[in-house]
DSSP file (Angstrom, degrees, kcal/mol; ACC not computed):
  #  RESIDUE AA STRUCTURE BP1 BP2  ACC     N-H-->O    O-->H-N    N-H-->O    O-->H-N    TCO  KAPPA ALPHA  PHI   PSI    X-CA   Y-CA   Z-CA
    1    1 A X              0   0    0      0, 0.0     0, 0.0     0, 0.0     0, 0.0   0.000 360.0 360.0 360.0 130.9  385.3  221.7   89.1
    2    2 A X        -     0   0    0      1,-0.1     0, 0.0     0, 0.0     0, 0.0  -0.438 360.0 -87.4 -73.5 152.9  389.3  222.8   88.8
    3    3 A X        -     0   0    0      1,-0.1    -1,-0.1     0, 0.0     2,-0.0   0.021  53.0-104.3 -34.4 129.0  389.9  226.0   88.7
    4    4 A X        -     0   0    0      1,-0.1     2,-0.4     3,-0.0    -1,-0.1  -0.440  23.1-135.5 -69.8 130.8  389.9  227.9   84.3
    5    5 A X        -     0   0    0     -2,-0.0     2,-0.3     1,-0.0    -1,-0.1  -0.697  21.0-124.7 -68.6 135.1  393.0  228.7   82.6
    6    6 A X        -     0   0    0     -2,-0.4     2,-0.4    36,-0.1    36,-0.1  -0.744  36.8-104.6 -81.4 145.5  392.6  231.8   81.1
    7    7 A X        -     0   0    0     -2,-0.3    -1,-0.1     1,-0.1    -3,-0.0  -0.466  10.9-124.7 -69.7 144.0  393.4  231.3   77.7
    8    8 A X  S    S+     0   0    0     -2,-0.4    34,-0.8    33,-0.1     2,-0.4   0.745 103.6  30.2 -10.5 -41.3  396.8  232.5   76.0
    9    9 A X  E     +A   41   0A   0     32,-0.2     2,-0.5    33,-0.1    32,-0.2  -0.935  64.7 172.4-123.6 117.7  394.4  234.6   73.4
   10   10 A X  E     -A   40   0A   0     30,-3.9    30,-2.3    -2,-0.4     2,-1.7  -0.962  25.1-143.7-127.0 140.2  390.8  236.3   74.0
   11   11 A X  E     -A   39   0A   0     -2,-0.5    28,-0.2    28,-0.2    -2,-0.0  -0.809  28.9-161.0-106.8 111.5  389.3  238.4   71.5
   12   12 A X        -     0   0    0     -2,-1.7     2,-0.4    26,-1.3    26,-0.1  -0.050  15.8-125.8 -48.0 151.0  387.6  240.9   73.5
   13   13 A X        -     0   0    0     24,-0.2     2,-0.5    98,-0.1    24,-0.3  -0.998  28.9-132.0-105.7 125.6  384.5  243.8   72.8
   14   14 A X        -     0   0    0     22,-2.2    10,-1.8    -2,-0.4     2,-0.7  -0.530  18.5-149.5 -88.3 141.2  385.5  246.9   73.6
   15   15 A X  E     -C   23   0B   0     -2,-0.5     8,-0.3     8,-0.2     2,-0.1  -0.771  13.3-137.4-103.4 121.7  382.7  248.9   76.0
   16   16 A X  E     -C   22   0B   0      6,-2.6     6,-0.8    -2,-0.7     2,-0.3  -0.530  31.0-141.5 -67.2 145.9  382.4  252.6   75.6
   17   17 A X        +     0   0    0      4,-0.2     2,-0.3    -2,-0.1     4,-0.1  -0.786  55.3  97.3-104.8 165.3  382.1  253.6   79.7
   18   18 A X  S    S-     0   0    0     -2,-0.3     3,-0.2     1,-0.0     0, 0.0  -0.903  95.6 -42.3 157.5-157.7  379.8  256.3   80.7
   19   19 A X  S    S+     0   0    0     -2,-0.3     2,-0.5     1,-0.2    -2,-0.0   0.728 132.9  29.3 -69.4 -24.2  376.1  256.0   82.0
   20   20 A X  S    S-     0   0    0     -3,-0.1    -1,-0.2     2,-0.0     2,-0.1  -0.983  89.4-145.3-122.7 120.3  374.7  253.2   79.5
   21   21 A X        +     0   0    0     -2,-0.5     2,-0.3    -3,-0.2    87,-0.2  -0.507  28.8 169.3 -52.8 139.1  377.5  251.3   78.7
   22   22 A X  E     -C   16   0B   0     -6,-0.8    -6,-2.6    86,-0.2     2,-0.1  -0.963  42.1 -90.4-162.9 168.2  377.6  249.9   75.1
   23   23 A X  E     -C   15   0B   0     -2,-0.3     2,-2.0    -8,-0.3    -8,-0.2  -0.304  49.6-107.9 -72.8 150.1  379.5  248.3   72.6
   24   24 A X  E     -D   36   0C   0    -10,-1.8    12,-2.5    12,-0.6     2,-0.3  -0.684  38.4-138.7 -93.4 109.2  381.7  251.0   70.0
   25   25 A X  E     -D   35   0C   0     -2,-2.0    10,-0.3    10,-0.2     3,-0.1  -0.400  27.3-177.8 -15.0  94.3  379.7  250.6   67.0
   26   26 A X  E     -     0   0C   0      8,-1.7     2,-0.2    -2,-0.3     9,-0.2   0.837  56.0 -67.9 -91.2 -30.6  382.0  250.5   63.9
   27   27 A X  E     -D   34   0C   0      7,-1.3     7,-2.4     2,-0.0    -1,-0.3  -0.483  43.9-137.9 158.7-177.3  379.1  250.2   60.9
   28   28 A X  E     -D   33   0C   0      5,-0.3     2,-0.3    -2,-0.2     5,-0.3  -0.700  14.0-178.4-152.7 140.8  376.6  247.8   59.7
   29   29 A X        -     0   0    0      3,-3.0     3,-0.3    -2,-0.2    27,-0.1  -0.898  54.2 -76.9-138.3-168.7  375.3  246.4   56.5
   30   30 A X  S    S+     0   0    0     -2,-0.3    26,-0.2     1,-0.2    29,-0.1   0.750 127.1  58.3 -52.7 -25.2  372.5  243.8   55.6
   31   31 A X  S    S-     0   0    0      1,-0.2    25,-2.8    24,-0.1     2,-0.2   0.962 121.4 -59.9 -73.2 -46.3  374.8  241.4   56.6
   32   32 A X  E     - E   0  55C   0     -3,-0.3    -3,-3.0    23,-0.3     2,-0.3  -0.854  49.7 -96.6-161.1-173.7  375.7  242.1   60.0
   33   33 A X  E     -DE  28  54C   0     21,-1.9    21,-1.3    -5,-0.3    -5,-0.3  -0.896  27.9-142.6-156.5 152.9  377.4  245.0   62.2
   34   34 A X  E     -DE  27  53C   0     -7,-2.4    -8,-1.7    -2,-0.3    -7,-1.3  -0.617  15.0-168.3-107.5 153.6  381.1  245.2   63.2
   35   35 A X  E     -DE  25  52C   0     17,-1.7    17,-2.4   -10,-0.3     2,-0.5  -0.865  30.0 -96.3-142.5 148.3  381.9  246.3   66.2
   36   36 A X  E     +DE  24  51C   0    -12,-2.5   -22,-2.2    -2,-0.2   -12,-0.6  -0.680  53.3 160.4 -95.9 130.2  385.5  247.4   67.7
   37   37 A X        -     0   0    0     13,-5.0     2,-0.3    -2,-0.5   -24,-0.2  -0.567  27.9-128.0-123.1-172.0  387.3  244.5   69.8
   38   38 A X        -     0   0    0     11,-0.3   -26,-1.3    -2,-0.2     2,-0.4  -0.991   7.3-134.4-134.7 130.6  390.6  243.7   70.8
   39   39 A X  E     +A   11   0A   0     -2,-0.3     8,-1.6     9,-0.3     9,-0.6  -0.643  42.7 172.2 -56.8 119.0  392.8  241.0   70.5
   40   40 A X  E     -AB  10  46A   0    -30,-2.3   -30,-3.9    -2,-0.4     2,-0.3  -0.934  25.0-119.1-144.7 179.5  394.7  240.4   74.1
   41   41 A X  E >>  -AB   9  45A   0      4,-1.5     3,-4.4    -2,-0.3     4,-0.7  -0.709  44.9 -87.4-112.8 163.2  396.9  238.2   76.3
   42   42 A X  T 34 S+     0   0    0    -34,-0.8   -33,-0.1     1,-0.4   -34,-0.1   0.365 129.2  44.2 -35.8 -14.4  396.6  236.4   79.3
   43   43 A X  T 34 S-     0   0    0    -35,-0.2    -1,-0.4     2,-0.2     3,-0.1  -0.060 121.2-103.0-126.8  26.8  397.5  239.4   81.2
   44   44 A X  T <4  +     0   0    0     -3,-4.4     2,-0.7     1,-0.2    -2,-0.2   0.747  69.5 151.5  71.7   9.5  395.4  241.7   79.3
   45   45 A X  E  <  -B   41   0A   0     -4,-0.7    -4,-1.5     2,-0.0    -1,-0.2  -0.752  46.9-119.8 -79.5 130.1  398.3  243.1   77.3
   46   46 A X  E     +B   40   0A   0     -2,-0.7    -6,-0.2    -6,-0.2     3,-0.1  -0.524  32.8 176.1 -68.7 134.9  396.8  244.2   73.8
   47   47 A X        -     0   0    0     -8,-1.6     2,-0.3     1,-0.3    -7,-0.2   0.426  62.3 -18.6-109.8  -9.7  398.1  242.8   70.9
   48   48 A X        -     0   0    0     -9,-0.6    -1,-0.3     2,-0.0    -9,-0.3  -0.922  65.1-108.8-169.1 168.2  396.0  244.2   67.8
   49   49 A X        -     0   0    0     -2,-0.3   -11,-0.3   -11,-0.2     2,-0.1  -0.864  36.3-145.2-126.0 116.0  392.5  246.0   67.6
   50   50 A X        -     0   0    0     -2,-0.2   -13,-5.0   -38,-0.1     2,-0.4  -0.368  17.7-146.5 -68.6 132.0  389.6  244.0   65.9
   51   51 A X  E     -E   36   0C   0    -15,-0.2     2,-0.4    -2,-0.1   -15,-0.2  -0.784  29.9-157.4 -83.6 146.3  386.8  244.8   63.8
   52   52 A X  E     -E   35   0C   0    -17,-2.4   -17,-1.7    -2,-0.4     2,-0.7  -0.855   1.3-154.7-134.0 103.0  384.4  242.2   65.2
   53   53 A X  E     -E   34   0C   0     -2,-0.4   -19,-0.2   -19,-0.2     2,-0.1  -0.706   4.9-162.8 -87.7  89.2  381.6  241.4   62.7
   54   54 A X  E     -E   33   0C   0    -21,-1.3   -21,-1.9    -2,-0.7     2,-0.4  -0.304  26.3-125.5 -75.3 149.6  378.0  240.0   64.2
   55   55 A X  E     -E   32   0C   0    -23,-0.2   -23,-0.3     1,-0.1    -1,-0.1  -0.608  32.5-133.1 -93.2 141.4  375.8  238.4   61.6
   56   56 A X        -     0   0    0    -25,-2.8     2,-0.2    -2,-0.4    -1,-0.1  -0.048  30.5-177.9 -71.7-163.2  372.3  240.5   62.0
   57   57 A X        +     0   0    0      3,-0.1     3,-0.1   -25,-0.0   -26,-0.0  -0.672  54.1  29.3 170.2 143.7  368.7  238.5   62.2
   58   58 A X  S    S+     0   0    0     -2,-0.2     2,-0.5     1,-0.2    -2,-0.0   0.460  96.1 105.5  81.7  -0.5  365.5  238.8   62.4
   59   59 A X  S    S-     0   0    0    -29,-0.1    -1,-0.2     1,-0.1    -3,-0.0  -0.702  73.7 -98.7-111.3 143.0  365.8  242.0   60.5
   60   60 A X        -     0   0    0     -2,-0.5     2,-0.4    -3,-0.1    -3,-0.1  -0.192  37.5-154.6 -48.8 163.1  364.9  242.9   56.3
   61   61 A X        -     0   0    0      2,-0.1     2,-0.8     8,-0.1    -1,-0.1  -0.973  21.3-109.5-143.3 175.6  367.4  242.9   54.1
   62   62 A X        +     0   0    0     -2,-0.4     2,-0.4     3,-0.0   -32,-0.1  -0.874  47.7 171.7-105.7 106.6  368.1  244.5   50.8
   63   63 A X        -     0   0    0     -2,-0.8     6,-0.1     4,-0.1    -2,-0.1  -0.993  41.1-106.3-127.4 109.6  367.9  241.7   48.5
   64   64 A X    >   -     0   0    0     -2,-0.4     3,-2.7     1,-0.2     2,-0.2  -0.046  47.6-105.4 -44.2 152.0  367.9  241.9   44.6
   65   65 A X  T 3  S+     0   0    0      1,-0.3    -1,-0.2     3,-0.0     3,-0.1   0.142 119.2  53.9 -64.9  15.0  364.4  241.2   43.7
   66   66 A X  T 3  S+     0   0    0     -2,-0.2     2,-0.4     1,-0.1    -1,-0.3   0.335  89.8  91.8-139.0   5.0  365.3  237.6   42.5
   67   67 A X  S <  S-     0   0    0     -3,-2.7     2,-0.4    -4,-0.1    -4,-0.1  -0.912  77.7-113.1 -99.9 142.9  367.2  236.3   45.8
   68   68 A X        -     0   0    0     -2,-0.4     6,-0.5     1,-0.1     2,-0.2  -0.654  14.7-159.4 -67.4 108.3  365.4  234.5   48.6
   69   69 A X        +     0   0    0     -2,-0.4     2,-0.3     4,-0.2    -1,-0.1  -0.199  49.5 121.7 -34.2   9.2  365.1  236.0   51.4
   70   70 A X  S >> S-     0   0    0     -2,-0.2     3,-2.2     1,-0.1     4,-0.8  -0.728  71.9-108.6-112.4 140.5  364.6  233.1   53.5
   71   71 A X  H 3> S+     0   0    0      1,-0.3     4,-2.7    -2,-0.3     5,-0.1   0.703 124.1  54.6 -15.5 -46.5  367.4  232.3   56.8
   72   72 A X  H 34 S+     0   0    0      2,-0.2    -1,-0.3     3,-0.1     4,-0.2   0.624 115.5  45.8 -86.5  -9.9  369.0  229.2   55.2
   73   73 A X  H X> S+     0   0    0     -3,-2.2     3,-6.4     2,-0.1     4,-0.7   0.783 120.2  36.4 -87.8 -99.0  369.7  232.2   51.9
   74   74 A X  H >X S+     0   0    0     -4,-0.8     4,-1.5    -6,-0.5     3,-0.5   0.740 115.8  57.2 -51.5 -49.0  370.8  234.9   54.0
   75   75 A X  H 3X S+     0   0    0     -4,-2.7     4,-2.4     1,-0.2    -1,-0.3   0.880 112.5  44.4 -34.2 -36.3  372.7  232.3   56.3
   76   76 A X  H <> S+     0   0    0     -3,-6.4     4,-3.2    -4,-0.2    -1,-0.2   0.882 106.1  55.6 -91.2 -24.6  374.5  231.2   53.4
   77   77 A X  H XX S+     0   0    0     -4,-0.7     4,-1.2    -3,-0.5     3,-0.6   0.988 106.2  50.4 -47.7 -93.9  375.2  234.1   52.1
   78   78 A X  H 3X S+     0   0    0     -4,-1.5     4,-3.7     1,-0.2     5,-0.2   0.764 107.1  53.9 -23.5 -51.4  376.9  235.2   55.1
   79   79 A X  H 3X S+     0   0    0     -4,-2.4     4,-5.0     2,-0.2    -1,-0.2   0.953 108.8  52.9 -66.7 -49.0  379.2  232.0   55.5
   80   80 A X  H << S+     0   0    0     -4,-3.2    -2,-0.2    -3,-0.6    -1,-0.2   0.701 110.5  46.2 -84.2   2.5  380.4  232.6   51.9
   81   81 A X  H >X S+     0   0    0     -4,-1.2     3,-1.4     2,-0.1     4,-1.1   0.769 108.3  52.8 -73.2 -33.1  381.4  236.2   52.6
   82   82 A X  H 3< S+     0   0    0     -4,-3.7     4,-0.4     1,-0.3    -2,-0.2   0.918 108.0  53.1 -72.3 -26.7  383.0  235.4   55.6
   83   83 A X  T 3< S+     0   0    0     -4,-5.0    -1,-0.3    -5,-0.2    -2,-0.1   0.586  95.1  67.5 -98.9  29.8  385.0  232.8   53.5
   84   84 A X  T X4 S+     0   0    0     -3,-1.4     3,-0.5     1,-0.1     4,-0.5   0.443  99.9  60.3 -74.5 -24.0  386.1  235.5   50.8
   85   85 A X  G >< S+     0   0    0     -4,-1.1     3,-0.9     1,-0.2     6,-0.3   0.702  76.5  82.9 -85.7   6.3  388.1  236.8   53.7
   86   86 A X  G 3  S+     0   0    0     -4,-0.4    -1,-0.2     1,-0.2     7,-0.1   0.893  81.1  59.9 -67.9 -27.2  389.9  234.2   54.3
   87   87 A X  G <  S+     0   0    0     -3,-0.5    -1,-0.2    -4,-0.1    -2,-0.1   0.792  89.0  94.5 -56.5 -31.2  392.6  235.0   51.7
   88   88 A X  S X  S-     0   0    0     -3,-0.9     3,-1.3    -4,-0.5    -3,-0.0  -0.349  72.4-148.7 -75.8 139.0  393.0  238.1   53.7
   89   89 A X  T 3  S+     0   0    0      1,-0.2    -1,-0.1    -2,-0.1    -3,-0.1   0.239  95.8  62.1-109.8  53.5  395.8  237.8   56.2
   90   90 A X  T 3  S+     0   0    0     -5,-0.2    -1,-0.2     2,-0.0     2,-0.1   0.379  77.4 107.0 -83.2 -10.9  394.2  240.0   58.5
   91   91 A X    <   -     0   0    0     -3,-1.3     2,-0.7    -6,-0.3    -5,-0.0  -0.413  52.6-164.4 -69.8 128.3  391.4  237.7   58.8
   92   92 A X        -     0   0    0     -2,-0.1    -1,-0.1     2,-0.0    -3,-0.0  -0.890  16.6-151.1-111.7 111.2  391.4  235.7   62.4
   93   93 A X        -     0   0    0     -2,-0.7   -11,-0.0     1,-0.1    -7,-0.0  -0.316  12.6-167.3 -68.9-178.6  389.0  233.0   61.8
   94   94 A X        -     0   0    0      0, 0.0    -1,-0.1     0, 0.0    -2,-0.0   0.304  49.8-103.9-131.0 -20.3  387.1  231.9   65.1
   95   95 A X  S    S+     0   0    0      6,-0.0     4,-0.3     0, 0.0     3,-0.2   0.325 104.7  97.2  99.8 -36.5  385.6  228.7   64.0
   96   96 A X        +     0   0    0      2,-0.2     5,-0.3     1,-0.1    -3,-0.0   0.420  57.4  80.7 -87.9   3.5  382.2  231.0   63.9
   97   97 A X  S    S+     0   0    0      1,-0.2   -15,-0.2     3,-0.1   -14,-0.2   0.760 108.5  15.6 -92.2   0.8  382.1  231.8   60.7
   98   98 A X  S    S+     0   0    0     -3,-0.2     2,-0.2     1,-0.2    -1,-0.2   0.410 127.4  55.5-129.3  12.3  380.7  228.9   58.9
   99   99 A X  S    S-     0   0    0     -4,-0.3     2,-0.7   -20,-0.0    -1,-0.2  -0.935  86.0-117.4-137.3 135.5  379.1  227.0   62.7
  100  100 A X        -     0   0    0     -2,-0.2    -3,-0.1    -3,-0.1     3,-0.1  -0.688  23.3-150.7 -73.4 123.4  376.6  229.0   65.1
  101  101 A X        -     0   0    0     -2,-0.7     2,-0.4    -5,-0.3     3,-0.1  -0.377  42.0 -76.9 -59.3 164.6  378.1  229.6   68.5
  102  102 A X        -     0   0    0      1,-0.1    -1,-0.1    14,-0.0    14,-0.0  -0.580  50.1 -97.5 -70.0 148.6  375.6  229.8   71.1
  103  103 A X        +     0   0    0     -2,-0.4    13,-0.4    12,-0.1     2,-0.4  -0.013  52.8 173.8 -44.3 145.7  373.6  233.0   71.5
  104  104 A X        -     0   0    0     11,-0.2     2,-0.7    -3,-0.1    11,-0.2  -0.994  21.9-137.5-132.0 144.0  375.6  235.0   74.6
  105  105 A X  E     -F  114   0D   0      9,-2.2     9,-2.4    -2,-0.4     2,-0.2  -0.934  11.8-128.0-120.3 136.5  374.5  238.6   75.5
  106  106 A X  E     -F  113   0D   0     -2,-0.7     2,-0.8     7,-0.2     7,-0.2  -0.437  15.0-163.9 -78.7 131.2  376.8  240.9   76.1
  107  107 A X  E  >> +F  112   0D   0      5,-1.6     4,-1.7    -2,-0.2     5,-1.1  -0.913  14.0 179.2-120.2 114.7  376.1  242.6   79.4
  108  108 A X  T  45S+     0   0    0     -2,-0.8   -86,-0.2     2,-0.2    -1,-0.2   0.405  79.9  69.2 -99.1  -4.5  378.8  246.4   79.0
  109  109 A X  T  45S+     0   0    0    -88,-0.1    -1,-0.2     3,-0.1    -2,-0.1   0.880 113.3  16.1 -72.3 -58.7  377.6  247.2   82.1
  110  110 A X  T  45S-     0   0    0      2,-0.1    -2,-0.2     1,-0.1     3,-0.1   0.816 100.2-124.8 -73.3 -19.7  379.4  244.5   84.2
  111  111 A X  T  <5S+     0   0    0     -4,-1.7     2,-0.3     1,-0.3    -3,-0.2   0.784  71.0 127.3  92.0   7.1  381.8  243.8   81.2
  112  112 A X  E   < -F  107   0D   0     -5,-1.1    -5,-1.6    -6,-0.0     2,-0.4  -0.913  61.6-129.6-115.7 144.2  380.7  240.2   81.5
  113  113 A X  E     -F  106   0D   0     -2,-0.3     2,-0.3    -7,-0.2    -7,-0.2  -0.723  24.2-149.1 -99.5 129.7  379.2  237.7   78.4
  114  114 A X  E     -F  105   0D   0     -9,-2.4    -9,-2.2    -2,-0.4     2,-0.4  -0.741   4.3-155.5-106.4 148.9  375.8  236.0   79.7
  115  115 A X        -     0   0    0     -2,-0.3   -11,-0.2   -11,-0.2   -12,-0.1  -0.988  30.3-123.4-124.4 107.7  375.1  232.3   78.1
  116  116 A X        -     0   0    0    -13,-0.4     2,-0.3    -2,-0.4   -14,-0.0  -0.299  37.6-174.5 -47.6 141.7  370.9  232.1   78.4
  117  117 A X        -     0   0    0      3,-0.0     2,-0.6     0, 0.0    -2,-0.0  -0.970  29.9-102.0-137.2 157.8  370.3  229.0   80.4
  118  118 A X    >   -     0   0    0     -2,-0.3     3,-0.9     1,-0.1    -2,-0.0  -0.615  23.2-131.8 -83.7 142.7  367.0  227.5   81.1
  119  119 A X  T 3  S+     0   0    0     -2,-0.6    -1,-0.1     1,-0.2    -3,-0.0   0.757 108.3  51.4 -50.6 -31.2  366.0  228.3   84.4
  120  120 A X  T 3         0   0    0      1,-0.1    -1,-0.2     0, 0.0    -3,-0.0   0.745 360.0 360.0 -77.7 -35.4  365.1  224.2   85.1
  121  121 A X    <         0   0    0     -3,-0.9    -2,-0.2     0, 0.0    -1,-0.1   0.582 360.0 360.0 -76.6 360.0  368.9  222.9   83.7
């Protein structure tokens, strides 16, 4: 396999360092929680700093007593907040807000993004 380009653009997570490494928390709601990233360039020069909003799951939510609760609710729900930001022109879509990406876990000690694979593929 040839060698990766890096791309031109990455938006980054920024990792607080110390003895557990972790992502810097920015706050949370039932929807998700944003977390502080960075925009950068191919040589790591910063160009902005990003709020970076993950959509939660698996977790309750505070839901007027006459919305469904159910994934395909909250899911949608999520996709039509993210596209009320679009008007904003700080918003950088990704492409993720309305398609799931696959899960990756963020590992802040090594500073590297894990993609689960099955152990047999």
């Amino acid at each position: 396999m040839p060698a990766e380009i890096p791309p031109p653009l990455q938006v980054c997570a920024v990792v607080q360092q110390g003895p557990a490494p972790s992502l810097v928390l920015l706050g949370s709601s039932w929807l998700g929680r944003a977390y502080l990233g960075a925009l950068v360039d191919a040589h790591q020069g910063l160009h902005g700093w990003l709020e970076l909003w993950v959509q939660s799951s698996g977790e309750p939510t505070l839901l007027d007593e006459r919305e469904v609760g159910t994934n395909p609710e909250i899911d949608a729900r999520w996709k039509r907040w993210a596209a009320s930001l679009s008007g904003d022109p700080t918003f950088i879509a990704t492409g993720f807000e309305s398609t799931h990406p696959l899960p990756v876990w963020l590992d802040p000690a090594k500073g590297k993004a894990v993609v689960p694979r099955d152990s047999s593929s």
